[in-house]
C-alpha positions as CSV (number, residue, x, y, z in Angstrom):
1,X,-18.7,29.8,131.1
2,X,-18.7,25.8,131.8
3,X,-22.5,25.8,132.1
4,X,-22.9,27.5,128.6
5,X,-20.1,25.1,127.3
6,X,-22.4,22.5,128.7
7,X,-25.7,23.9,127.1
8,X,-23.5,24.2,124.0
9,X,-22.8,20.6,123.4
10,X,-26.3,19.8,125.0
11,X,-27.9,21.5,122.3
12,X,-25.4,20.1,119.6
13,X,-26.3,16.4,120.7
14,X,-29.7,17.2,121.1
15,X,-30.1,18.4,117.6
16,X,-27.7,16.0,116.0
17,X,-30.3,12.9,117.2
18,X,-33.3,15.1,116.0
19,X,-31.3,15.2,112.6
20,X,-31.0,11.3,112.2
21,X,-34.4,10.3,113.0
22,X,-35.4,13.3,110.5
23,X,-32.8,11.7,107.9
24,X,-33.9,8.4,108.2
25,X,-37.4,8.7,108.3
26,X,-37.1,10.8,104.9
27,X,-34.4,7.9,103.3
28,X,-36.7,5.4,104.0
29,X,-39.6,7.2,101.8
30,X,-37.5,7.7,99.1
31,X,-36.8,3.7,99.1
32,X,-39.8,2.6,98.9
33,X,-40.6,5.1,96.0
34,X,-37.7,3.8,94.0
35,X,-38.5,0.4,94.1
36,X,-42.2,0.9,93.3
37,X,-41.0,2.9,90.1
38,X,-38.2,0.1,89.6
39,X,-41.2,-2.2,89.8
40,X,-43.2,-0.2,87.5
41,X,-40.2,-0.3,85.1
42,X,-40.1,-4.2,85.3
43,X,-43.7,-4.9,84.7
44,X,-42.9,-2.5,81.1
45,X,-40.0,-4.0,79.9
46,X,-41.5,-7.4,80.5
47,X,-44.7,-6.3,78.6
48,X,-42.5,-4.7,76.1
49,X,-40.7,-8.0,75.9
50,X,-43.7,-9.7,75.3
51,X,-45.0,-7.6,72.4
52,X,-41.3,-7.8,70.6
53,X,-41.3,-11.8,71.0
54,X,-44.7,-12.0,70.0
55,X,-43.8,-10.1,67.0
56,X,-41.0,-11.9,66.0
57,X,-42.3,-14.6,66.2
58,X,-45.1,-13.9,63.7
59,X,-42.3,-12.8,61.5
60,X,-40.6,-16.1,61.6
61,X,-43.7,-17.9,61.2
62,X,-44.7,-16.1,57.4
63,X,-40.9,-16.1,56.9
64,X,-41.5,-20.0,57.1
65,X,-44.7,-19.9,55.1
66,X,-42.7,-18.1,52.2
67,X,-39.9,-20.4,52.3
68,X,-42.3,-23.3,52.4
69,X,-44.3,-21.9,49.2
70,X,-41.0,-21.3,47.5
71,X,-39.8,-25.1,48.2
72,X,-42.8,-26.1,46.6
73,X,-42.3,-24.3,43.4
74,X,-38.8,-25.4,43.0
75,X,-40.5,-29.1,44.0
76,X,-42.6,-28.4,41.1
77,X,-40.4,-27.4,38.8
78,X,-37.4,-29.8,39.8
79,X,-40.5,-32.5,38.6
80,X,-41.6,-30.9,35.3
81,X,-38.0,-31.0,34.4
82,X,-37.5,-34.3,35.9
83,X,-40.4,-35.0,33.4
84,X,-39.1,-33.7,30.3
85,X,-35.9,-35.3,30.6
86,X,-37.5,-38.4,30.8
87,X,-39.6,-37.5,27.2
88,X,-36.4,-36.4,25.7
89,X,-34.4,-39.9,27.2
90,X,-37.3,-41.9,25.6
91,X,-37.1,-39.3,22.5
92,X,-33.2,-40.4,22.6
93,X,-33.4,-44.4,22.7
94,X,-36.0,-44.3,20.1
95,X,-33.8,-42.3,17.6
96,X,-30.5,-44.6,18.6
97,X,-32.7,-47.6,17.9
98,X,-33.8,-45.8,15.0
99,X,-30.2,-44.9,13.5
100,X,-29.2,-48.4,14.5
101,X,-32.1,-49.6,12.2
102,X,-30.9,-47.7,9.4
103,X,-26.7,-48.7,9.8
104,X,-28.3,-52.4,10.0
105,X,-30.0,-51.4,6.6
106,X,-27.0,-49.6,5.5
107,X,-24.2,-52.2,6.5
108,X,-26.6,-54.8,4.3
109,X,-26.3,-52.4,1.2
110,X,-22.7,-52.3,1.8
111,X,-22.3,-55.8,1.7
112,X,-24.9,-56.1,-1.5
113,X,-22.6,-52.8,-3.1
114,X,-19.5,-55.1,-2.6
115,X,-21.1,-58.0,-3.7
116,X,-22.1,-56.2,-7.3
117,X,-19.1,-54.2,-7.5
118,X,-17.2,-57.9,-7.2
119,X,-19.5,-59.0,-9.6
120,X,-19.0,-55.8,-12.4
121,X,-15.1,-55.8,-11.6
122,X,-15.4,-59.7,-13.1
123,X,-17.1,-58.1,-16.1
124,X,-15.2,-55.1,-16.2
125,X,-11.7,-57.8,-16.9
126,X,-13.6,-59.8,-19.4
127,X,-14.5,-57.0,-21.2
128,X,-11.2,-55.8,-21.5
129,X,-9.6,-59.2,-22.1
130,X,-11.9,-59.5,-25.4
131,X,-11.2,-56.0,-26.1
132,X,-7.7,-56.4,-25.9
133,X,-8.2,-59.5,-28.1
134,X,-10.1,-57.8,-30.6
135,X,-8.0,-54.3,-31.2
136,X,-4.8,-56.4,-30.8
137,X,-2.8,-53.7,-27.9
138,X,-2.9,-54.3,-24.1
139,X,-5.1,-52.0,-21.7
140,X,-1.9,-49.9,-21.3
141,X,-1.1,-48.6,-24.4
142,X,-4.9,-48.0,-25.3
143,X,-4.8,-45.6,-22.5
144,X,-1.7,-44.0,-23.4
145,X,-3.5,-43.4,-26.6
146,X,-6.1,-41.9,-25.0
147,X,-4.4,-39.5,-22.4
148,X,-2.3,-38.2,-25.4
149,X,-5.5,-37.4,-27.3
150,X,-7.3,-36.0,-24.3
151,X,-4.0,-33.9,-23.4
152,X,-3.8,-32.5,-27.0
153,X,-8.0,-31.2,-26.9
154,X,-7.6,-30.0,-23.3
155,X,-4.5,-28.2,-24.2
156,X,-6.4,-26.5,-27.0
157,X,-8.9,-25.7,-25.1
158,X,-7.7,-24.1,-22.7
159,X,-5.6,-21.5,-25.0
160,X,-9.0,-20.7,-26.2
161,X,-10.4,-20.5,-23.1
162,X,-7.3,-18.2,-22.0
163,X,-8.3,-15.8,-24.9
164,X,-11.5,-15.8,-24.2
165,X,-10.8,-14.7,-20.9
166,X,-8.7,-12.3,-22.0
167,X,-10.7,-10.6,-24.7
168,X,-13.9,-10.1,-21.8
169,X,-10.6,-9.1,-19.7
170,X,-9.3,-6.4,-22.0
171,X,-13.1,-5.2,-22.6
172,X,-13.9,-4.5,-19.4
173,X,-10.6,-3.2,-17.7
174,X,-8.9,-1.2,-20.8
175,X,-12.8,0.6,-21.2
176,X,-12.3,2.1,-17.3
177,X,-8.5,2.2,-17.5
178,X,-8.5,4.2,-21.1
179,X,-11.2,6.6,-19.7
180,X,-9.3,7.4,-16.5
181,X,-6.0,8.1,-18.4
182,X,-7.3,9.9,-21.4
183,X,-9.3,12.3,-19.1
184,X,-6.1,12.5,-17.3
185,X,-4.1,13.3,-19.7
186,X,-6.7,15.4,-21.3
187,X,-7.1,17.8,-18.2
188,X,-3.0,18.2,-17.7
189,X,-1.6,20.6,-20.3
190,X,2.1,20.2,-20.9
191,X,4.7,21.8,-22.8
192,X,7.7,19.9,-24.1
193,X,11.5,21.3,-23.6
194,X,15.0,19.8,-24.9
195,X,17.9,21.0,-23.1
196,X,21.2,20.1,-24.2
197,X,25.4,19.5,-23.6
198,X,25.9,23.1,-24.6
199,X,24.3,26.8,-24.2
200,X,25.3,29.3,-26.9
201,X,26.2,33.1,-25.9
202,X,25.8,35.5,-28.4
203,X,27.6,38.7,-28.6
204,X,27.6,41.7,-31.0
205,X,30.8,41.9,-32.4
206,X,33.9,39.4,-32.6
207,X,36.1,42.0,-31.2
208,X,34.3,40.9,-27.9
209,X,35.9,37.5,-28.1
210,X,40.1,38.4,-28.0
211,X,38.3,40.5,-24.9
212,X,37.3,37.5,-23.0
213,X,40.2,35.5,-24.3
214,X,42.6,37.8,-22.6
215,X,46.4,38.5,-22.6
216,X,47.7,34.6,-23.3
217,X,44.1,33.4,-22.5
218,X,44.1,34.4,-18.6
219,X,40.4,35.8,-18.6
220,X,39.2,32.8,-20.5
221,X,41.3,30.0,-18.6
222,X,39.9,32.3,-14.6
223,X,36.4,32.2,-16.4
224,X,36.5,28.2,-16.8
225,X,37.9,27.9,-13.0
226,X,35.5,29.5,-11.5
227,X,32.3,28.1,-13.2
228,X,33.8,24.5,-13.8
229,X,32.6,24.6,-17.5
230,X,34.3,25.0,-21.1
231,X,34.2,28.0,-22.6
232,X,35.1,27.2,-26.8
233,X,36.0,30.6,-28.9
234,X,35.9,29.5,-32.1
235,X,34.8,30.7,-35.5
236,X,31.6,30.8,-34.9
237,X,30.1,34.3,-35.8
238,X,28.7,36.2,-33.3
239,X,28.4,33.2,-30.8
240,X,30.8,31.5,-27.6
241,X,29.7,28.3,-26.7
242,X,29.1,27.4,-23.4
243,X,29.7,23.3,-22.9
244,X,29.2,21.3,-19.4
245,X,26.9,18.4,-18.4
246,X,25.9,20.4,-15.7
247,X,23.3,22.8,-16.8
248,X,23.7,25.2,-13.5
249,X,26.8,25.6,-14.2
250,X,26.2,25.9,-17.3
251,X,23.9,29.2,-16.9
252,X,26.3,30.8,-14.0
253,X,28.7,31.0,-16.8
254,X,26.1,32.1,-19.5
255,X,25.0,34.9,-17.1
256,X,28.5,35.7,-15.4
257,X,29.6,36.5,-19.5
258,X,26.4,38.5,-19.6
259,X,27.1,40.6,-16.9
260,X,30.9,41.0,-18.0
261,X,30.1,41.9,-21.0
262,X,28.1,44.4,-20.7
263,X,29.9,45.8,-17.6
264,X,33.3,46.2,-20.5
265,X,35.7,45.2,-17.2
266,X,36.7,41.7,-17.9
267,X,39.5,40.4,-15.7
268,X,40.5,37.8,-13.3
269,X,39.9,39.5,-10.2
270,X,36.2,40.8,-11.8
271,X,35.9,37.6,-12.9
272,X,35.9,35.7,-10.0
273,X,33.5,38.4,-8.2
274,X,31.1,38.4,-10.9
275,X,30.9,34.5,-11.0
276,X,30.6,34.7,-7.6
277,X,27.4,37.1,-7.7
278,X,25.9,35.3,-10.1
279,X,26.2,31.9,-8.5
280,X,24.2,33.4,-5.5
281,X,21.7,34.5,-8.0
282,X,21.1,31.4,-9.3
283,X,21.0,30.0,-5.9
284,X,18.2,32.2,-4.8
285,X,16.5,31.9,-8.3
286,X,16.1,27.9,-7.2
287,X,14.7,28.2,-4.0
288,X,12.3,30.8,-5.5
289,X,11.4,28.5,-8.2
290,X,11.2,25.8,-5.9
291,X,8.5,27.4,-3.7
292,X,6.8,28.8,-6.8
293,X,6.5,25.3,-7.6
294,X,5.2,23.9,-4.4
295,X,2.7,26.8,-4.6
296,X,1.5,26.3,-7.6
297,X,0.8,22.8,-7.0
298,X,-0.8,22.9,-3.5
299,X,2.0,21.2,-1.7
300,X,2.8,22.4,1.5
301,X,5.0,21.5,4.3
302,X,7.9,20.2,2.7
303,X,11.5,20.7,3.9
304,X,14.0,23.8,2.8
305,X,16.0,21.0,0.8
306,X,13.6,19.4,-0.4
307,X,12.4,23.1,-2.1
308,X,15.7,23.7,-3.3
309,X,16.0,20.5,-4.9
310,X,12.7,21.1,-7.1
311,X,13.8,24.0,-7.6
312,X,17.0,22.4,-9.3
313,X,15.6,20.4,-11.5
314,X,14.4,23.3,-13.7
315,X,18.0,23.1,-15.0
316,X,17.8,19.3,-15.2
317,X,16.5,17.3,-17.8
318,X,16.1,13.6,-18.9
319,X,16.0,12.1,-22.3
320,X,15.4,16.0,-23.5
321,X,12.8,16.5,-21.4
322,X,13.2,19.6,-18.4
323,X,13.1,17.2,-15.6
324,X,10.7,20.1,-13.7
325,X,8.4,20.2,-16.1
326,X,7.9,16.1,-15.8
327,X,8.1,16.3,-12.0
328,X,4.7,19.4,-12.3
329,X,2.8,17.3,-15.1
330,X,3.3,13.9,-13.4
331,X,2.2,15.5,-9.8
332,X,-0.5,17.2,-11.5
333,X,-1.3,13.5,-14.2
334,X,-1.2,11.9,-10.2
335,X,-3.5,14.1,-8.1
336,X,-6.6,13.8,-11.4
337,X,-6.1,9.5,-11.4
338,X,-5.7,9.7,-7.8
339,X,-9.3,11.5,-7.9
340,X,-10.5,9.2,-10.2
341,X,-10.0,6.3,-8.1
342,X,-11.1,7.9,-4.8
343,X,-7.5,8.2,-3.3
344,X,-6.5,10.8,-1.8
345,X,-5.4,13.5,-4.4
346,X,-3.0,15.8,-2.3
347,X,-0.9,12.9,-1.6
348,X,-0.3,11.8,-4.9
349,X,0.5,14.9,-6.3
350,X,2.8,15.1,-3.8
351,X,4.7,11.6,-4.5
352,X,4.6,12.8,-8.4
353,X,6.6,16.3,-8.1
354,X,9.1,14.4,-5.6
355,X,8.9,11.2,-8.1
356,X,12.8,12.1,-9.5
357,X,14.1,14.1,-7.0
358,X,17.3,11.5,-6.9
359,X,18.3,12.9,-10.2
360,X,19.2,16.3,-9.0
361,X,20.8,14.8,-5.1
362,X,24.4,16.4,-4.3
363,X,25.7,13.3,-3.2
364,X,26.1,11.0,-5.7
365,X,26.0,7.7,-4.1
366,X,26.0,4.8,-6.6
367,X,22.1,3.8,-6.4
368,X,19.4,4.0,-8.6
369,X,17.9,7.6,-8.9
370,X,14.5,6.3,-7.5
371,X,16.2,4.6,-4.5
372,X,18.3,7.7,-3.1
373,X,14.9,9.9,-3.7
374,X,13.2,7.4,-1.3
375,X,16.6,7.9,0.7
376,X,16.4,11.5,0.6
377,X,12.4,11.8,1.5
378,X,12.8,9.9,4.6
379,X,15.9,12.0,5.2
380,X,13.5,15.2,5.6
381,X,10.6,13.9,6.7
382,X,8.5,12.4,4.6
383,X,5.3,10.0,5.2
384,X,6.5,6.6,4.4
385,X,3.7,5.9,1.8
386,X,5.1,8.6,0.0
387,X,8.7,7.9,0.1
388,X,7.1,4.2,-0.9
389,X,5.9,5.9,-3.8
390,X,9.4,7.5,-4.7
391,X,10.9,4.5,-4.5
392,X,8.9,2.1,-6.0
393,X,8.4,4.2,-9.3
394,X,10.8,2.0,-11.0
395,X,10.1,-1.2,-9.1
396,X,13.6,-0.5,-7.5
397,X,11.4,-1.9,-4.1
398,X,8.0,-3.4,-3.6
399,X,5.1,-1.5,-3.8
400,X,3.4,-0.7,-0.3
401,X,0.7,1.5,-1.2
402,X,-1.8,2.5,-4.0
403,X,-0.2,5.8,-4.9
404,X,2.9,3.9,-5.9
405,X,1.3,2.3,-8.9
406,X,-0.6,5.5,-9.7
407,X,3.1,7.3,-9.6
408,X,4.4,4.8,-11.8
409,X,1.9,4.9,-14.7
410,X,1.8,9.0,-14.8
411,X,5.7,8.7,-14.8
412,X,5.6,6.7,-18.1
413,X,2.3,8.5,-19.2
414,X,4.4,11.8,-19.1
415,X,7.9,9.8,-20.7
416,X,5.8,8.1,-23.5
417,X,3.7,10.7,-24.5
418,X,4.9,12.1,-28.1
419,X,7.5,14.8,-28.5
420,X,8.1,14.3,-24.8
421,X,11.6,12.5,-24.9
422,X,14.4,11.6,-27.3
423,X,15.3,8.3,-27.7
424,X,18.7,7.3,-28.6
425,X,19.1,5.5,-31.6
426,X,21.3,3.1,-30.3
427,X,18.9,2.2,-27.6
428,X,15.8,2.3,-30.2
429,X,18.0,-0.3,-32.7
430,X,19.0,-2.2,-29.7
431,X,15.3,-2.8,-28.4
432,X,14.1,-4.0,-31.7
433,X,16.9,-6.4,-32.0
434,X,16.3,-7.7,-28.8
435,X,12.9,-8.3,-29.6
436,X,13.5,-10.0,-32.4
437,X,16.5,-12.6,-31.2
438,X,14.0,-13.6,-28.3
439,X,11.3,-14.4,-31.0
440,X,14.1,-16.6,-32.5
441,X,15.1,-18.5,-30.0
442,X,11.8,-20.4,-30.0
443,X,11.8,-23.5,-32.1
444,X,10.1,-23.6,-35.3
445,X,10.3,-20.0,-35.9
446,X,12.0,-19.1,-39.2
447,X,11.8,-15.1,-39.0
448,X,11.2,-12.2,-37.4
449,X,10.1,-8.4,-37.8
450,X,9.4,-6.0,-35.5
451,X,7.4,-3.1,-36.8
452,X,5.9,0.2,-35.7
453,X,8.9,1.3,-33.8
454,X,9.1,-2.0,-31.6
455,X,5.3,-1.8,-30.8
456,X,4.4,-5.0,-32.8
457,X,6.5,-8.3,-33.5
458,X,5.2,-10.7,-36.4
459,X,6.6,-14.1,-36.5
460,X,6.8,-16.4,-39.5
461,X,6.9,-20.4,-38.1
462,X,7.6,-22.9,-40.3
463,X,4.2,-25.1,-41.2
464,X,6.0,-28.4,-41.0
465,X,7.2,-27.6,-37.6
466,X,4.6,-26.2,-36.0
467,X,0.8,-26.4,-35.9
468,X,-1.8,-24.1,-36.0
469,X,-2.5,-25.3,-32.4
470,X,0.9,-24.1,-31.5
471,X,0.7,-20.9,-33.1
472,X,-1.7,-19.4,-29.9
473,X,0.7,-21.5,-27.5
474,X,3.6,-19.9,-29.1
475,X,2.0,-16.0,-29.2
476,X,0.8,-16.5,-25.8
477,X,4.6,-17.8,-24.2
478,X,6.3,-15.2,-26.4
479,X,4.5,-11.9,-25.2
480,X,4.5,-13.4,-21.7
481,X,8.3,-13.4,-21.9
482,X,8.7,-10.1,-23.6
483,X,6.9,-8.9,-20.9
484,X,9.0,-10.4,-18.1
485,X,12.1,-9.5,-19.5
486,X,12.4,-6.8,-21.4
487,X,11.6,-2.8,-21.1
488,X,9.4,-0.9,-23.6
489,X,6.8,2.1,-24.1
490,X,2.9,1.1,-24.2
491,X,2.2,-2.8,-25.7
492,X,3.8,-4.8,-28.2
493,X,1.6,-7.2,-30.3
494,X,2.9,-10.6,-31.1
495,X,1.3,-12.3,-34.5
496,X,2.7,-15.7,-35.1
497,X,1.8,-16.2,-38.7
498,X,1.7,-19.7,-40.2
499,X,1.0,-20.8,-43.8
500,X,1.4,-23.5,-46.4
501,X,2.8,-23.0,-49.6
502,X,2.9,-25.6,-52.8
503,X,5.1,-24.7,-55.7
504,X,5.5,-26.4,-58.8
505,X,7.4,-25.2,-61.9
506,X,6.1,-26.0,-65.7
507,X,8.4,-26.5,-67.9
């Protein structure tokens, strides 16, 4: 057991010496082959080396060549500008020696100017000393004389000059204007209406009247309460008159009588139920005139009140003319001038049917009618240029836009035209006498006439007070002022008349 023990570890030593020489003999190989490849590896990346350097450096050496060619340029041009700012620096001194040459020349004809202006001032005095000497008045008063003179022509001249600018004025603008407003006018039918204080009911019998009088006059007196009108049984045959300013209310109570009439029941209590009917009739008879209206005329869009009120002013009317009737033929006079002149045409029909809608407002606020129309248009939505428009239609504001003028002429076209609108006759008297107590408070006029309803004023001026010069001065200061201060229909014409009369007597 000991002795194979023994071989045991015998062996083991034995085997573990054969081992290391085996291990170091192969370790020492593999050495010597890794540092022959290391070398091998060495001698490569120094070649490679080599090559990159070698490369580089050729690329540094054209990158050199290129900068060097590039320098040369710039050199090159750096001296051809160098150059040419010399040429223009000689250019330079030879025009300042040049301009100095001429203020030399000029500073010489200065002095030789002063020098003969010295000279002609010296002959200028004497001249006027032996002129003063020989018309007998100083320098001043001569040229007193002559301003006076000169301001008399050139005042003379220029009124004719004025009138001449006129006349080529009036030919050239009225020929456009008339054609756009005859065509205008020409194109809009229109119908004229008078509506007045009082509406007229007539019945078939007078045995209808003690009927709608009542027992001590309570169907009558329930009839006036409820419709806020007069109701007159008279005399009258056949007929109740109806009287109110308001014309609604005017035609609930012509309708309400209607309806009672013929119905035979005429009481308080029916009274009050029929009135009441009839009031919501009416009612929905405006708005349904109101969007026939806006219909008929293209306009769209426009608020619920804003329909009702058009719709009111079918029972409106101003100076006897039904105020919806204006309001359709000025929208309609509007939206043809507005085409005309290239403006848009849709717009200014709509400023023209909304024109007077502050004649028929519920709230009667103490403003012109063409300010609270403005008022109410921006209260429902309107575009400013056309509230502008409703505003400015009686120059109660400035105009803004070019459909306000537009508005404003087919306002007055509509107003003026004949048979459109009464005039009172106060008003009509009043006009003509204004006209004629501004013609005399000019001086030198002796009298006055105004003629073809206010359109023309002829003045007679005394001959020893005023010239014929003065006569154009006079027309021309006198229409200007009528036309600054006063208000009339179309043009007035203003003919100063002048003449010179010798009498004698034989006896």
């Amino acid at each position: 057991m000991i002795i194979n023990i023994l071989i045991g570890l015998a062996a083991m030593i034995l085997g573990g010496v054969i081992m290391f020489f085996v291990f170091r003999y192969s370790s020492t190989g593999i050495l010597r082959k890794a540092e022959e490849e290391a070398e091998n590896i060495k001698r490569n990346k120094i070649v490679e080396a080599k090559e990159k350097f070698i490369a580089l450096k050729l690329e540094h050496e054209n990158a050199m060549r290129a900068h060097e060619q590039k320098q040369q340029q710039q050199d090159q041009r750096l001296q051809q500008r160098e150059q040419q700012l010399n040429q223009r620096q000689s250019e330079i001194q030879r025009a300042q020696n040049e301009v100095q040459q001429q203020a030399q020349q000029v500073e010489q004809q200065q002095k030789a100017l002063e020098y003969k202006s010295q000279e002609i001032e010296k002959m200028h005095k004497q001249a006027e000393q032996q002129l003063e000497q020989l018309s007998g008045m100083s320098a001043e008063e001569a040229k007193k004389q002559l301003i006076e003179a000169l301001k008399d022509e050139a005042k003379t001249n220029a009124m004719a000059y004025i009138n001449d600018i006129m006349d080529d004025a009036r030919l050239t603008a009225n020929k456009e204007a008339k054609k756009i407003v005859i065509q205008t006018i020409q194109r809009v039918a229109s119908e004229t209406t008078a509506e007045n204080a009082v509406s007229i009911f007539h019945i078939d019998n007078d045995e209808v009247k003690g009927r709608v009088i009542g027992r001590e006059g309570r169907n009558i007196r329930a009839l006036e309460a409820a419709t806020g009108v007069e109701i007159v049984v008279d005399d009258t045959p056949e007929a109740i008159t109806i009287s109110g300013y308001d014309p609604i209310r005017r035609e609930i109570a012509r309708l309400s009588l209607h309806q009672l009439v013929q119905d035979g029941r005429i009481h308080p209590a029916r009274i009050e139920e029929v009135v009441a009917k009839v009031t919501k009739q009416v009612e929905d008879e405006i708005i349904e005139t109101g969007k026939r209206t806006t219909i008929d005329l293209g306009v769209h869009g426009l608020h619920p009140e804003l329909i009702r009120l058009v719709g009111k002013m079918k029972y409106r009317s101003s100076y006897g003319q039904n105020l919806l009737q204006h309001s359709r033929e000025t929208a309609n006079l509007c939206a043809v001038m507005a085409a005309e002149l290239g403006l848009n045409p849709k717009k200014a029909r709509r400023a023209g049917l909304l024109h007077d809608i502050g004649k028929v407002a519920e709230n009667e606020e103490e403003l012109p009618h063409a300010e609270l129309g403005m008022k109410i248009c921006e209260k429902y939505g309107e575009k400013p240029d056309i509230c502008n428009a409703v505003g400015a239609h009686h120059d109660e504001c400035e105009m803004e836009t070019l459909i306000a003028p537009i508005v404003q002429a087919c306002d007055a076209i509509s107003g003026a035209r004949p048979g459109a609108r009464r005039e009172i006759v106060e008003t009509y008297v009043k006009r003509l006498n204004d006209l004629e107590n501004m013609a005399m408070s000019f001086p030198g006029v002796v009298k006055t006439y105004a003629l073809q309803a206010g359109r023309e004023l002829r003045v007679i001026v005394g001959a020893d007070k005023i010239s014929d010069k003065d006569t154009e001065i006079l027309s021309f200061d006198l229409a200007k002022r009528i036309q600054d201060e006063m208000t009339y229909p179309g043009q007035v014409k203003v003919t100063v008349i002048r003449e010179t009369r010798a009498v004698n007597y034989a006896k």
